[in-house]
C-alpha positions as CSV (number, residue, x, y, z in Angstrom):
1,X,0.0,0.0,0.0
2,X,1.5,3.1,-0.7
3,X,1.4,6.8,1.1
4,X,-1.5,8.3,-1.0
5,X,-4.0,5.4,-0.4
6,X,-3.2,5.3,3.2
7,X,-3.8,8.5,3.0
8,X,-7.1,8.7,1.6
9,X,-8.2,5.6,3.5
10,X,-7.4,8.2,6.7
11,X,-9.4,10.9,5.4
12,X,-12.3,9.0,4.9
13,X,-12.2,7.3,8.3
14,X,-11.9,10.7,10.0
15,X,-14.3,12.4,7.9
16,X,-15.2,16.2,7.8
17,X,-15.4,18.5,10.1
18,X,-16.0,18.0,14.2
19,X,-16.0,19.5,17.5
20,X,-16.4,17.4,20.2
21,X,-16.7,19.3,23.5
22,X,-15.2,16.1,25.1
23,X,-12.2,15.8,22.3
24,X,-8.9,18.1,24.1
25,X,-7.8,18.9,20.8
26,X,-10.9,20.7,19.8
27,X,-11.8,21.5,16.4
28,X,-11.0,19.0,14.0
29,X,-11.6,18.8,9.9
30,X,-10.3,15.3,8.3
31,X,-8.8,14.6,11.6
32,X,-6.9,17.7,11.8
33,X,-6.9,19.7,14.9
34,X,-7.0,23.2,14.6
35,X,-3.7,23.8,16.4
36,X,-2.1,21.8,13.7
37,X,-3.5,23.5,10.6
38,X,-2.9,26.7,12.0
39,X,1.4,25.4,12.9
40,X,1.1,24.6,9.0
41,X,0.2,28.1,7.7
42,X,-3.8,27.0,7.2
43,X,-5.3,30.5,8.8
44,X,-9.0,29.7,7.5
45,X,-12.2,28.1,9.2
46,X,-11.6,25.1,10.0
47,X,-15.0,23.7,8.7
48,X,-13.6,24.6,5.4
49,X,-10.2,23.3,5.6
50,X,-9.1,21.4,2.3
51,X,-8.9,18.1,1.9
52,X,-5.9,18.3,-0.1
53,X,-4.3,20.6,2.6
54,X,-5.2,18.0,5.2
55,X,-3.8,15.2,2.7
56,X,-0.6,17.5,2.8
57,X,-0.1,17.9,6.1
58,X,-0.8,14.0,6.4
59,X,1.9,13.6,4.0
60,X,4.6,16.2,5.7
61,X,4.4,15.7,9.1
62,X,3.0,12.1,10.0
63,X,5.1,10.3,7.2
64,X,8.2,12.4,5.5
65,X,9.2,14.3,8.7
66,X,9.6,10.7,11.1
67,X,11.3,8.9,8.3
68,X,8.1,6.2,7.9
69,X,9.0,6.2,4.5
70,X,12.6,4.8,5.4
71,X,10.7,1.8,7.3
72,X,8.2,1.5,4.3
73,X,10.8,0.1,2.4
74,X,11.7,-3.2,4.8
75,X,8.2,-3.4,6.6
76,X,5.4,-1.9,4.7
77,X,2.5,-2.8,7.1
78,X,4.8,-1.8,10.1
79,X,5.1,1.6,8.7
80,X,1.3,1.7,7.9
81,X,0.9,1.0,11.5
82,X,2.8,3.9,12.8
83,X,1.4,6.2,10.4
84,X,-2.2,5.3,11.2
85,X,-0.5,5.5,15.4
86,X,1.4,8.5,14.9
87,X,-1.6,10.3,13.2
88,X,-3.8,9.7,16.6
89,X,-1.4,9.8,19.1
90,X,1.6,11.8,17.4
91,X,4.6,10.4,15.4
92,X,6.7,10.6,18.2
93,X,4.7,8.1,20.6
94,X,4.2,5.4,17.3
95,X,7.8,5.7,16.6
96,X,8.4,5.3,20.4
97,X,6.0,2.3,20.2
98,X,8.6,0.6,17.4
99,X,11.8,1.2,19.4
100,X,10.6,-0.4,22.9
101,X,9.1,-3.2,20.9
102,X,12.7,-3.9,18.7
103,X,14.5,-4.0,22.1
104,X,12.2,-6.0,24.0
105,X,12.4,-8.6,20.9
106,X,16.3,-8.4,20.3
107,X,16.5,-11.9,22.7
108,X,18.6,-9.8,25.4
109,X,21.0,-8.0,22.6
110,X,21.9,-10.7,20.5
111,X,20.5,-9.8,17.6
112,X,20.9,-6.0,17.6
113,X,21.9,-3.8,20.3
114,X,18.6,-1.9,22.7
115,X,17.6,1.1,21.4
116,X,16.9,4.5,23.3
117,X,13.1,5.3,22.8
118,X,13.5,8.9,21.7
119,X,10.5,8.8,19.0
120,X,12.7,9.2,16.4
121,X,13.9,7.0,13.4
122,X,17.4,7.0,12.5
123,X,20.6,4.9,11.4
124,X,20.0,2.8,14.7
125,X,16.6,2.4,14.4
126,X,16.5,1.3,11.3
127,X,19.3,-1.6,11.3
128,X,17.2,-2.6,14.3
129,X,14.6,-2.9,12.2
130,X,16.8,-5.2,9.5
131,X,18.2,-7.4,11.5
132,X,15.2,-8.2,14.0
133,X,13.7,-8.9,10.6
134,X,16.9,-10.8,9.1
135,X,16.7,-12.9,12.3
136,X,13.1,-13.3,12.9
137,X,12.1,-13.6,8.9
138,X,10.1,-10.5,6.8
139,X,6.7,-11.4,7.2
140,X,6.1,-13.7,10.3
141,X,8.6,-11.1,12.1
142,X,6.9,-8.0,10.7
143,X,3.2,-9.7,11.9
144,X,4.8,-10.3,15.5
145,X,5.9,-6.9,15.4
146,X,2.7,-5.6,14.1
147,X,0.9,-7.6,17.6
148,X,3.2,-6.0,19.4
149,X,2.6,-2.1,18.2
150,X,-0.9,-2.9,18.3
151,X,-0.4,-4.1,21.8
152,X,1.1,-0.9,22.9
153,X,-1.3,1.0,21.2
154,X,-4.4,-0.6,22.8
155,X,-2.6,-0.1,26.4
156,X,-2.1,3.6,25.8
157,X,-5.9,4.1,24.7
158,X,-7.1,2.1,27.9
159,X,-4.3,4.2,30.1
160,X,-5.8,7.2,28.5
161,X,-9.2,6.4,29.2
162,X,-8.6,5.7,32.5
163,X,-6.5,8.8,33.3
164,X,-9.4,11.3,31.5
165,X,-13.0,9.5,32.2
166,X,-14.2,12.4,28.9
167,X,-11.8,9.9,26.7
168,X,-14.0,7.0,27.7
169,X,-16.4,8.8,24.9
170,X,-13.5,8.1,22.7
171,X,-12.4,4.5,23.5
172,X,-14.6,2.3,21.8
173,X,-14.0,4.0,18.5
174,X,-10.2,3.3,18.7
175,X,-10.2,0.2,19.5
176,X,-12.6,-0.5,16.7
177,X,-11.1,1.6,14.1
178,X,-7.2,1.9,15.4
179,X,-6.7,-1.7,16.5
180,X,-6.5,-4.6,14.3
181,X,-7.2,-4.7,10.3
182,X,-8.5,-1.4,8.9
């Protein structure tokens, strides 16, 4: 699958324009806060923003800026994953996601060495990425590392839900619509 048809798959799933009361980031168009619009020169009503704006910003910031393209090409579905992950809960906490999975599934350093999860891909990451793949083979390792991103990423929604009782509005929908086959 490549960027543009994840992209549009996204755009439908997060539709038009919102504003939940009980959604922190407030007003949202195609799943694109206001804040974030506005950090990407978009100075309009956000009931209007465009959907090839929103497809931009998609593109810029949730899969150029953290590299996902770079993971693309040894684990497509992996770097689906933390597209559709970073998108909700911000690049940095998907990509965060990948590192703390790669180290806990390096079999205590003998594959690779542990990586620091600073949310951001690089050299490191990526030979991570390689060799866990290399050891563990391309796709039954990338489907165990796809369980385990999606197991990281159903913990944070349940932590969040817990923490904020207004996200329990929200939880349901993202563990039908964020967790499993899209």
């Amino acid at each position: 699958m490549d960027v543009d048809t994840m992209i549009d798959g996204l755009l439908e799933r997060e539709g038009g324009y919102v504003n939940n009361p009980a959604d922190k980031g407030g007003p949202t168009c195609f799943g694109i806060t206001e804040a974030v619009a506005r950090a990407n020169g978009y100075m309009g009503a956000m009931r209007q923003l465009p959907q090839a704006e929103a497809a931009a910003i998609y593109r810029q910031l949730y899969w150029l800026r953290p590299r996902l393209d770079e993971v693309a090409k040894r684990a497509p579905r992996v770097a689906a994953e933390l597209f559709d992950t970073g998108v909700n809960m911000g690049p940095a906490v998907a990509i965060t996601f990948l590192q703390r999975a790669l180290t806990a599934l390096n079999r205590n350093g003998a594959d690779y060495p542990d990586l620091v999860p600073d949310g951001r891909i690089g050299g490191q990451s990526l030979h991570a990425l390689d060799a866990f793949l290399a050891a563990r083979g391309a796709t039954g390792g990338e489907t165990v590392l796809m369980r385990a991103l999606e197991a990281l990423q159903g913990e944070r929604y349940l932590r969040l839900a817990e923490r904020r009782p207004a996200n329990e509005a929200f939880l349901y929908g993202w563990l039908a619509n964020r967790i499993g086959d899209r």
